[in-house]
C-alpha positions in Angstrom: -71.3 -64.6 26.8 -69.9 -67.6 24.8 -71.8 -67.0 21.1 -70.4 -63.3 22.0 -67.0 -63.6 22.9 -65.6 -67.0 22.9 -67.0 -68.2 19.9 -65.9 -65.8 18.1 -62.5 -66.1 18.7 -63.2 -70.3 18.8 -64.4 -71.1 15.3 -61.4 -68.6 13.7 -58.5 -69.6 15.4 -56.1 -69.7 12.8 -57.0 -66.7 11.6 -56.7 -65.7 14.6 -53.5 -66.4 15.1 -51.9 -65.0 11.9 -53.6 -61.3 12.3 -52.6 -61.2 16.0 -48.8 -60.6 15.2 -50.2 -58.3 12.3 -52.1 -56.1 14.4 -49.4 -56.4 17.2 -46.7 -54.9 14.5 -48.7 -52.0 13.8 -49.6 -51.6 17.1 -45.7 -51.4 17.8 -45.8 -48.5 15.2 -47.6 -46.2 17.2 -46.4 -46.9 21.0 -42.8 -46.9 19.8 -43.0 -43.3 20.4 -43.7 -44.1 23.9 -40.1 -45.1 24.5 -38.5 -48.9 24.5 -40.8 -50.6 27.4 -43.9 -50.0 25.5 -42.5 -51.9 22.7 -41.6 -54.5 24.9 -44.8 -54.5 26.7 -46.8 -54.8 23.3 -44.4 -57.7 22.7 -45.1 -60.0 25.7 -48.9 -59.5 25.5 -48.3 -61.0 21.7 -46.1 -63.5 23.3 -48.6 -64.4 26.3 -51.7 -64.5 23.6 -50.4 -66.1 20.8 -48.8 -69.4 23.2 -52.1 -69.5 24.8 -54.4 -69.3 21.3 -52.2 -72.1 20.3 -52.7 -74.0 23.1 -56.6 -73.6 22.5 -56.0 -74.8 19.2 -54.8 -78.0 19.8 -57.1 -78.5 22.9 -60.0 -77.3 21.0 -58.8 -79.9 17.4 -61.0 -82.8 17.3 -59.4 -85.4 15.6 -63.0 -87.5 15.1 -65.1 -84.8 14.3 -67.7 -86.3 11.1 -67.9 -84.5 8.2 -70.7 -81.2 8.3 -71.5 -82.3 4.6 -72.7 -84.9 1.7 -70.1 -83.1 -0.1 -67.1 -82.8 2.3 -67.7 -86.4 3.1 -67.1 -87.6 -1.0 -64.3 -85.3 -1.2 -62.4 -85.7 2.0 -63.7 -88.6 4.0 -65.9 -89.4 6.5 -63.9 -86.9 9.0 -63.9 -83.7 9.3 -59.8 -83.3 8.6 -59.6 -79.3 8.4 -61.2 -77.9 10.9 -61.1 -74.3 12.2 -61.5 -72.9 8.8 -62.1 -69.4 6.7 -61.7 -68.6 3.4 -62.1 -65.0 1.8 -61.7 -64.4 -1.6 -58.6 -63.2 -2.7 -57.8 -63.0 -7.0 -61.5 -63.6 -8.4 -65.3 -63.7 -7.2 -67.9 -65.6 -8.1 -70.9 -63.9 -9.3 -74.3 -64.8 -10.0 -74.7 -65.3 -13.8 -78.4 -65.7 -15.7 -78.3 -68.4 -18.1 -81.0 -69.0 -20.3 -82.2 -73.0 -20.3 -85.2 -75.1 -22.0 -86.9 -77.4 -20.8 -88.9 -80.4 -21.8 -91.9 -78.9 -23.2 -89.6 -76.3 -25.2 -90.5 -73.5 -23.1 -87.1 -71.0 -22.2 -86.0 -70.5 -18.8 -83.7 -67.9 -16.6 -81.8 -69.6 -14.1 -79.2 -68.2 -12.1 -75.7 -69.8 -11.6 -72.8 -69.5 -9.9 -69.9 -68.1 -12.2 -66.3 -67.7 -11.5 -65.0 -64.5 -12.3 -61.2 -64.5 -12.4 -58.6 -67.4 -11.0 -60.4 -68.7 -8.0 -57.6 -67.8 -5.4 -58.8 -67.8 -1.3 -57.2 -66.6 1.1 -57.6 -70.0 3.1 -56.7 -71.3 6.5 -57.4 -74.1 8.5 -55.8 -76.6 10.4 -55.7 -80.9 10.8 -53.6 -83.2 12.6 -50.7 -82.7 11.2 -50.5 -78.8 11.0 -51.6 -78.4 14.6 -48.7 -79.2 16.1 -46.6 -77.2 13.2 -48.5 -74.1 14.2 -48.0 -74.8 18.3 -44.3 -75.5 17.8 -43.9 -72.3 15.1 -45.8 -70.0 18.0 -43.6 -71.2 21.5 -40.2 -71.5 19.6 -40.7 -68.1 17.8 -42.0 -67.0 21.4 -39.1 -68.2 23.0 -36.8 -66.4 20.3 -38.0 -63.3 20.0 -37.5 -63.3 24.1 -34.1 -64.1 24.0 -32.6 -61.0 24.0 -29.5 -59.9 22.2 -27.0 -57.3 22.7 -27.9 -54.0 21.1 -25.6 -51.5 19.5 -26.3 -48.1 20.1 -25.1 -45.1 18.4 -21.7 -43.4 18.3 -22.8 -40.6 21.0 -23.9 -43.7 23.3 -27.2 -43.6 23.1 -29.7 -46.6 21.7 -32.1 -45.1 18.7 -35.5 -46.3 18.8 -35.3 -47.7 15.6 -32.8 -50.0 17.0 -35.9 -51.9 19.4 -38.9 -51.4 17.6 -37.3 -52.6 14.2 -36.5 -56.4 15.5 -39.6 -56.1 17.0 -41.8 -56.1 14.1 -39.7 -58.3 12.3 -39.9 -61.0 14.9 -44.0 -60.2 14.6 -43.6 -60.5 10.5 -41.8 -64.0 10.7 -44.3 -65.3 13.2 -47.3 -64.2 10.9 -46.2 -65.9 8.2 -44.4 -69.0 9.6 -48.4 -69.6 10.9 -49.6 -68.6 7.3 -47.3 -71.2 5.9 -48.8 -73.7 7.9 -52.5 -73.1 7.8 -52.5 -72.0 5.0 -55.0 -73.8 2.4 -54.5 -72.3 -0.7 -51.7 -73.0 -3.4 -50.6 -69.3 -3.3 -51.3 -68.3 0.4 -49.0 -71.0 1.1 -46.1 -70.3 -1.2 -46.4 -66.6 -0.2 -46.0 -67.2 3.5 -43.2 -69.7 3.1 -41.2 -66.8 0.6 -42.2 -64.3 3.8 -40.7 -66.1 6.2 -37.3 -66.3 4.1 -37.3 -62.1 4.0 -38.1 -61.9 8.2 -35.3 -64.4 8.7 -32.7 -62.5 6.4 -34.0 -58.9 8.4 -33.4 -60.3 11.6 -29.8 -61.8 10.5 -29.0 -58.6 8.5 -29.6 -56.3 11.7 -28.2 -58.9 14.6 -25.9 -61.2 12.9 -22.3 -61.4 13.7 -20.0 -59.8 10.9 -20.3 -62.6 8.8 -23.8 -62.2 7.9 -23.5 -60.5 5.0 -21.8 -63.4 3.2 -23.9 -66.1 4.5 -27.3 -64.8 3.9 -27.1 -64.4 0.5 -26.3 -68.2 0.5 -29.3 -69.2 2.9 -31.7 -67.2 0.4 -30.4 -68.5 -2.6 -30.7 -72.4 -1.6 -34.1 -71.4 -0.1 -35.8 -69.2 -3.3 -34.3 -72.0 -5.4 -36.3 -74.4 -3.8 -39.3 -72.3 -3.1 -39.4 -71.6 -7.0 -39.0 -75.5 -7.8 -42.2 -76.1 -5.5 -44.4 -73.0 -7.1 -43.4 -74.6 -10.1 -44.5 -78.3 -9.2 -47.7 -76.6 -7.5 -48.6 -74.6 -10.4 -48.2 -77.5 -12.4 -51.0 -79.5 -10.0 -53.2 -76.8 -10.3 -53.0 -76.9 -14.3 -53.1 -80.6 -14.5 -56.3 -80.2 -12.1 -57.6 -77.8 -14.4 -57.1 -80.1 -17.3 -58.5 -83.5 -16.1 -61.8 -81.9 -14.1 -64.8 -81.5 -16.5 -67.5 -79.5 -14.8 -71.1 -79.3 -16.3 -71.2 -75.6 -16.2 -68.6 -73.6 -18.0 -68.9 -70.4 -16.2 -67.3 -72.0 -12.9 -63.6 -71.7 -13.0 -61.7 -75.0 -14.2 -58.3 -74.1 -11.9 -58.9 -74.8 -8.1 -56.1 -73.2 -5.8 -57.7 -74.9 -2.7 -55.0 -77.6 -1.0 -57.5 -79.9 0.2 -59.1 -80.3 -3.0 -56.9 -80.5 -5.3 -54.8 -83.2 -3.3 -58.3 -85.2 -2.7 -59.7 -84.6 -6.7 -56.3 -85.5 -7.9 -56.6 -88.9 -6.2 -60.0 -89.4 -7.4 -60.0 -88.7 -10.8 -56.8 -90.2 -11.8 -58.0 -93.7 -11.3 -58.4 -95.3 -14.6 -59.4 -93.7 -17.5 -58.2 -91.6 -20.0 -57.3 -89.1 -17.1 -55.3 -91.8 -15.3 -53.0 -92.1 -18.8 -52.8 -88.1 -18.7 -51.4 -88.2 -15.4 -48.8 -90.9 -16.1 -47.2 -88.8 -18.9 -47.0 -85.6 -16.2 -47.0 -86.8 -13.1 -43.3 -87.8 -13.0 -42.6 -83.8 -13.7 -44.3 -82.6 -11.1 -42.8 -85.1 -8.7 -39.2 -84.2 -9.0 -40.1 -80.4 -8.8 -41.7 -81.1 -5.6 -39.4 -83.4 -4.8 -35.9 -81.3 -5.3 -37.9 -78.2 -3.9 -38.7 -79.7 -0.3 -35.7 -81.5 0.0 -33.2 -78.5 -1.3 -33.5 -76.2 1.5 -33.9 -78.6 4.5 -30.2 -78.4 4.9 -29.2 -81.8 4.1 -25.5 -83.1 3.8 -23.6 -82.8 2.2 -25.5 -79.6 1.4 -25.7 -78.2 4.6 -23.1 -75.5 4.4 -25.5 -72.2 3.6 -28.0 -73.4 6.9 -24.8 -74.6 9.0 -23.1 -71.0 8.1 -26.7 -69.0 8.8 -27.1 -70.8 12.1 -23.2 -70.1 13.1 -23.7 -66.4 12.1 -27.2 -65.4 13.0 -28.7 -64.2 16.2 -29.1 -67.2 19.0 -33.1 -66.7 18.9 -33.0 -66.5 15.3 -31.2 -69.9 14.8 -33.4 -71.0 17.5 -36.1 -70.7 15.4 -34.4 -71.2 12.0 -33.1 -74.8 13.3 -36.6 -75.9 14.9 -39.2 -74.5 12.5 -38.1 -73.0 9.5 -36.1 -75.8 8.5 -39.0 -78.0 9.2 -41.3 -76.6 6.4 -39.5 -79.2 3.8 -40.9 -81.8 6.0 -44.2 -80.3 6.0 -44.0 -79.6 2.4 -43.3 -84.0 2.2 -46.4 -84.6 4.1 -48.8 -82.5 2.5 -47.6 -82.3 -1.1 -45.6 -85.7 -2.0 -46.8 -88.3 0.0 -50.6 -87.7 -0.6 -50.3 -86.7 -4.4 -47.4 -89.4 -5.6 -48.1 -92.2 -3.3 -47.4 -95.0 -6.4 -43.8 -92.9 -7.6 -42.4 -92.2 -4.1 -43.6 -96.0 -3.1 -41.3 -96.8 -6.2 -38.0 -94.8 -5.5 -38.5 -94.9 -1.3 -35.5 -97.5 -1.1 -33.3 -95.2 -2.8 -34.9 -92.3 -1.0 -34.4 -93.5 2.4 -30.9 -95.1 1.5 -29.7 -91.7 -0.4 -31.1 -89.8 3.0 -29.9 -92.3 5.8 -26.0 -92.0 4.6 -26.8 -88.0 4.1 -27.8 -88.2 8.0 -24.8 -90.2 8.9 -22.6 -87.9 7.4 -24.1 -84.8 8.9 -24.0 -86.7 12.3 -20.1 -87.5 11.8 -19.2 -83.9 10.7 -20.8 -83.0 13.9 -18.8 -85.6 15.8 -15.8 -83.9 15.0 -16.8 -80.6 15.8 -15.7 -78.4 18.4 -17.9 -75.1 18.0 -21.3 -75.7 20.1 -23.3 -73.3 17.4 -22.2 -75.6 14.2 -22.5 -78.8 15.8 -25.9 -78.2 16.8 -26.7 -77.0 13.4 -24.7 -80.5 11.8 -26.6 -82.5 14.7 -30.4 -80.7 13.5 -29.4 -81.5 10.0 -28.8 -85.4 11.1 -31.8 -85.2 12.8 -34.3 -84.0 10.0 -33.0 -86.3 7.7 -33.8 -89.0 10.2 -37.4 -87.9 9.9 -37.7 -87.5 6.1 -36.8 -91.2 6.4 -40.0 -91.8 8.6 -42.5 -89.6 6.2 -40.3 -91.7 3.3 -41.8 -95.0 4.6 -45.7 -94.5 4.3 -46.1 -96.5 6.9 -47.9 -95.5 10.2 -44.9 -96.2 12.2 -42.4 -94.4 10.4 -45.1 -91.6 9.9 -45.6 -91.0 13.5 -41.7 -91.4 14.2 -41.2 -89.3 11.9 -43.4 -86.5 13.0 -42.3 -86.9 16.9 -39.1 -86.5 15.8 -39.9 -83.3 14.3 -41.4 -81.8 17.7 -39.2 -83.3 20.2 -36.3 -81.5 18.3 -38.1 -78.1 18.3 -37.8 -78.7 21.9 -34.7 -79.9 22.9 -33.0 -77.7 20.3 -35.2 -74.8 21.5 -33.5 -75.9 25.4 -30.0 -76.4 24.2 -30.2 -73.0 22.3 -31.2 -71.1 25.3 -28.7 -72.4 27.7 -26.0 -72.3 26.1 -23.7 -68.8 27.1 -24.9 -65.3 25.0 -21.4 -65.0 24.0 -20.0 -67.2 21.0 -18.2 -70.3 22.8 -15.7 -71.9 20.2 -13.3 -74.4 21.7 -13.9 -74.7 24.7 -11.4 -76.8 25.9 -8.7 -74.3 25.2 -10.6 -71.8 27.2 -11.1 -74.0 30.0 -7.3 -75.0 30.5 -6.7 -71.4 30.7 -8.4 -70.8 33.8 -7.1 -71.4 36.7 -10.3 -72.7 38.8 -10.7 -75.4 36.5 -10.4 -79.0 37.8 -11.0 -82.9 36.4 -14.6 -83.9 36.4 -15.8 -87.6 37.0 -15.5 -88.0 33.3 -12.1 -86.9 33.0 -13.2 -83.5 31.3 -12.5 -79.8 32.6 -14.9 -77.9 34.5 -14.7 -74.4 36.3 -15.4 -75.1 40.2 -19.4 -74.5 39.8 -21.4 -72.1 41.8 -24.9 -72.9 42.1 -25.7 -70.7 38.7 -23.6 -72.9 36.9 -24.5 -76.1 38.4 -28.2 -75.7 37.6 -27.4 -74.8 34.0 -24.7 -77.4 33.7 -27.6 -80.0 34.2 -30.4 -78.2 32.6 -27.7 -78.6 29.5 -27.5 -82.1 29.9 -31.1 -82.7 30.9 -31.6 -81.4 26.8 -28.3 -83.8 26.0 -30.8 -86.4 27.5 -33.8 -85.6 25.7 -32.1 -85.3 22.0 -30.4 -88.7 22.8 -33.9 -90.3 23.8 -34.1 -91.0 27.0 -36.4 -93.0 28.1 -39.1 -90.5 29.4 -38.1 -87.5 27.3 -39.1 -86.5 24.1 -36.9 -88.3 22.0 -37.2 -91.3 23.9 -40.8 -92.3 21.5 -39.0 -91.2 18.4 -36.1 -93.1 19.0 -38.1 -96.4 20.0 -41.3 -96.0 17.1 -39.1 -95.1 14.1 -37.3 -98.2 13.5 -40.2 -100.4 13.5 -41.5 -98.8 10.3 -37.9 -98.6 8.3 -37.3 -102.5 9.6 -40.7 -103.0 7.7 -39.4 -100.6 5.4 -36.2 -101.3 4.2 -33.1 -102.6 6.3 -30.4 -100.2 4.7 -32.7 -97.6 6.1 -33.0 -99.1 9.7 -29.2 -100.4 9.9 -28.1 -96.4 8.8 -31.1 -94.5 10.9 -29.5 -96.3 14.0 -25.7 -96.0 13.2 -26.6 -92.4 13.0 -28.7 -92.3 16.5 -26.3 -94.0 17.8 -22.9 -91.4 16.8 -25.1 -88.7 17.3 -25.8 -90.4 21.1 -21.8 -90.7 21.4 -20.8 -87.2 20.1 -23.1 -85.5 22.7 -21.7 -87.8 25.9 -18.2 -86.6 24.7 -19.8 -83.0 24.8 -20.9 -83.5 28.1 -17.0 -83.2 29.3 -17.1 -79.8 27.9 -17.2 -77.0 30.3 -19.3 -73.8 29.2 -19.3 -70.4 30.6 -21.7 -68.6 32.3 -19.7 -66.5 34.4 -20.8 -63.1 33.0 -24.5 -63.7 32.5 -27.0 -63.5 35.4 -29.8 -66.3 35.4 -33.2 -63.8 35.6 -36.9 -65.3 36.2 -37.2 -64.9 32.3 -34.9 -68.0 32.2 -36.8 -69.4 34.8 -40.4 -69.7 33.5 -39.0 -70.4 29.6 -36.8 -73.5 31.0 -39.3 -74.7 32.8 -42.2 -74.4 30.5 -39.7 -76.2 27.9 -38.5 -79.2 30.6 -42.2 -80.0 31.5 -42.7 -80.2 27.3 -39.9 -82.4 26.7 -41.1 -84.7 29.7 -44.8 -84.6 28.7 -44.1 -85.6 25.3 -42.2 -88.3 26.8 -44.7 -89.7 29.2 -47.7 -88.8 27.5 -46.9 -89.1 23.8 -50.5 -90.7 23.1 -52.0 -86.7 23.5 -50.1 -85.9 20.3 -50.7 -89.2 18.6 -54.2 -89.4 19.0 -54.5 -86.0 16.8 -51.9 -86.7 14.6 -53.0 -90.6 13.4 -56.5 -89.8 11.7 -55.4 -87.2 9.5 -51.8 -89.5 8.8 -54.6 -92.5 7.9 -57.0 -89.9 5.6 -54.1 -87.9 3.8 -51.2 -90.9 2.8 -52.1 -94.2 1.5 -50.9 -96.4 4.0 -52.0 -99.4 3.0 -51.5 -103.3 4.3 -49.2 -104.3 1.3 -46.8 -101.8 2.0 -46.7 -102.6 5.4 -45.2 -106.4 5.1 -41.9 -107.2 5.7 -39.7 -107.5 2.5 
């Protein structure tokens, strides 16, 4: 029973994961014809299989697994970081070649040997510490998402085309597949090809359930996005070639350019040591890093460039900027982690004062825009900007505590953005003090704001709202509370211009949503259904757990953190 069925499905979870929305969007093809609750059917069993592959995943991850292999060992460590993985090739083969050899004695010899036959691109996945939790918070937030449902337009003679359901449908199933892909993925070109994917499901979705200024702000969204993406295949490309250049192999029939993320990041490190491929990388290097650099840092929405994603997240769909705001965005802080801190540990040690300084005011400034804000859409698109600046500034460190921080941060606001986006009324709420001295029922609340006299609807949701208020402030006991406390530790270490901004920005951030407490919302047409039921409970019980129980994700996350960036002891002492 287990080698049969369970193990099957076990030892390919990733993959897994990525052809399950695949199949499910082809699947959607056919019963379409079956009318609009087959479609919705074929989407909850996705849903309801996908949340609970990921949750396998992480359950299954072993964090101090040894390496299989002599060879995985030298290359990688003594752990077994990527685990789960497949690999299929993609561009090339290798073929057996016969080579003709002599020997000692003079005598000629036929041996077979591998032999590359075009570039050696996989199609790769695989997961480790750090892109477990990527994946899980990717797979519940575009679960969540894809639920919410939004108002549908239907035709001019009243009725709602099918094209109208199932076309969301597989788009939601497209973005899914290759937000995974992005984050499995293990290969150069898998990995830039999922990223661009998810760009093209995100403008679909906006295109056909945006409000009527989508058509204006999408082009913008893509355009800061491609830029960047480019920037990065650039910079990766680069690696690959510079790879290529400083690798000697013994047999010139294997292919000199490796595609493979793990090995490239881990050969880099080795063979640039000293040497004549250590001077090599000092003329380059410094290229590649500001390619990388600009390209993850471009589209993450930072101030004062965070007009196109503050515009996108106003205008799109609310389970679309749910999902925009707490994965999508967060790719630039992958890219950080896997790309820049592991490969440029000596240049980004050199400019991380100016880094984290240049990023700290950029979070402040986000934080006070938001401050002044009055629509509940851009402010929490000006407050997520604040907030993943505040966790560039951890991975900026290289220091365990500002890692960890940094990567807590990054989940805890996948779910108390996820919350906040939810509850917050279908219809667009803009100031909402106006509205609320224009109805009659409204009266002065202990803080001196105006509510509507709350039924017990509305009282449930007006705490639910700042239950998530809670959790993004930190706390203590909710998800941001371990964010909020472990961050500072590491940019006090760090650098105090970092520490001294990183808290002036908590701390407005903390302030603006108090004062948004006052603010009454309205839920007076919408009906609370057991959909909202089970989704805000299953996210209340994860922002409490990753309060209470932090150590769960920690314990996965810290082993690959120690094997992929070079935190060392001398850049851990107070300065």
């Amino acid at each position: 029973m287990w080698d049969t069925l369970v193990r099957p499905i076990r030892e390919h979870l990733p993959l897994w994961l990525m052809l399950l929305p695949v199949c499910s969007a082809v699947l959607v093809g056919f019963v379409r014809l079956a009318g609009a609750a087959a479609v919705r059917q074929t989407m909850l069993v996705n849903l309801l299989l996908s949340v609970a592959l990921s949750v396998w995943l992480v359950v299954a991850y072993e964090p101090l697994k040894p390496a299989t292999s002599q060879e995985e060992a030298a290359l990688l460590g003594p752990l077994e970081r990527f685990q789960f993985r497949d690999s299929f090739a993609w561009v090339g083969e290798t073929r057996s070649a016969l080579v003709e050899r002599l020997n000692r004695r003079g005598e000629r010899r036929v041996i077979e040997v591998p032999a590359q036959w075009g570039p050696n691109i996989r199609f790769a996945v695989g997961v480790d510490g750090i892109s477990v939790w990527f994946v899980a918070l990717s797979v519940l937030l575009v679960s969540v998402g894809s639920s919410l449902r939004e108002p549908l337009r239907p035709n001019a003679d009243g009725r709602m085309p099918m094209a109208v359901i199932s076309t969301p449908s597989v788009a939601w199933l497209w973005l899914q597949a290759s937000l995974v892909g992005t984050f499995v993925a293990l290969d150069v070109v898998l990995f830039v090809a999922c990223w661009m994917s998810t760009l093209l499901a995100i403008a679909w979705l906006m295109g056909s359930g945006g409000d009527s200024q989508r058509h204006e702000v999408v082009p913008r969204l893509l355009k800061t996005s491609w830029w960047g993406g480019w920037l990065v295949t650039l910079g990766l490309g680069g690696l690959v070639l510079v790879f290529g250049w400083l690798r000697t192999s013994p047999n010139p029939a294997v292919s000199s350019l490796i595609f493979s993320i793990p090995e490239l990041i881990a050969g880099i490190g080795q063979l640039t040591v000293a040497g004549e491929n250590a001077f090599l990388w000092g003329t380059i290097n410094v290229w590649l890093f500001w390619l990388l650099v600009v390209g993850f840092t471009w589209p993450l929405g930072l101030a004062p460039l965070h007009r196109p994603f503050v515009e996108a997240f106003a205008s799109a769909p609310r389970g679309v900027a749910l999902v925009l705001a707490g994965a999508l965005l967060k790719i630039g802080v992958y890219g950080w982690l896997r790309f820049v801190a592991p490969v440029f540990p000596d240049l980004l040690h050199q400019h991380s004062d100016t880094f984290t300084t240049l990023v700290g005011l950029s979070s402040l400034l986000a934080a006070a825009l938001a401050f002044g804000e009055r629509d509940w859409q851009r402010r929490i698109a000006l407050a997520t900007s604040s907030s993943v600046g505040l966790s560039l500034i951890g991975v900026m460190t290289q220091m365990t505590e500002g890692l960890t921080g940094g990567l807590l941060r990054v989940l805890s606001h996948g779910l108390t953005a996820g919350l906040l986006v939810w509850l917050l009324p279908r219809e667009r709420v803009g100031s909402l003090f106006q509205a609320a001295a224009n109805d009659d029922r409204c009266f002065a609340d202990e803080f001196g704001g105006l509510k509507k006299t709350p039924d017990p609807v509305t009282l449930r949701r007006r705490r639910l709202v700042r239950f998530a208020l809670f959790a993004w402030i930190g706390l203590p006991g909710l998800s941001g509370f371990v964010a909020e406390f472990v961050t500072p530790f590491g940019l006090f270490q760090h650098e105090f211009n970092a520490a001294a901004l990183s808290l002036m920005t908590s701390g407005l951030i903390a302030w603006m949503w108090v004062r948004a407490d006052r603010e009454p919302l309205d839920w007076s047409r919408e009906l609370w259904t057991r959909r909202d039921n089970f989704v805000v409970a299953a996210l209340v019980t994860l922002n409490v757990a990753l309060g209470v129980a932090p150590q769960f994700v920690v314990n996965r996350l810290l082993p690959s953190l120690m094997s992929a960036l070079p935190v060392q002891s001398e850049h851990s002492e107070v300065r």
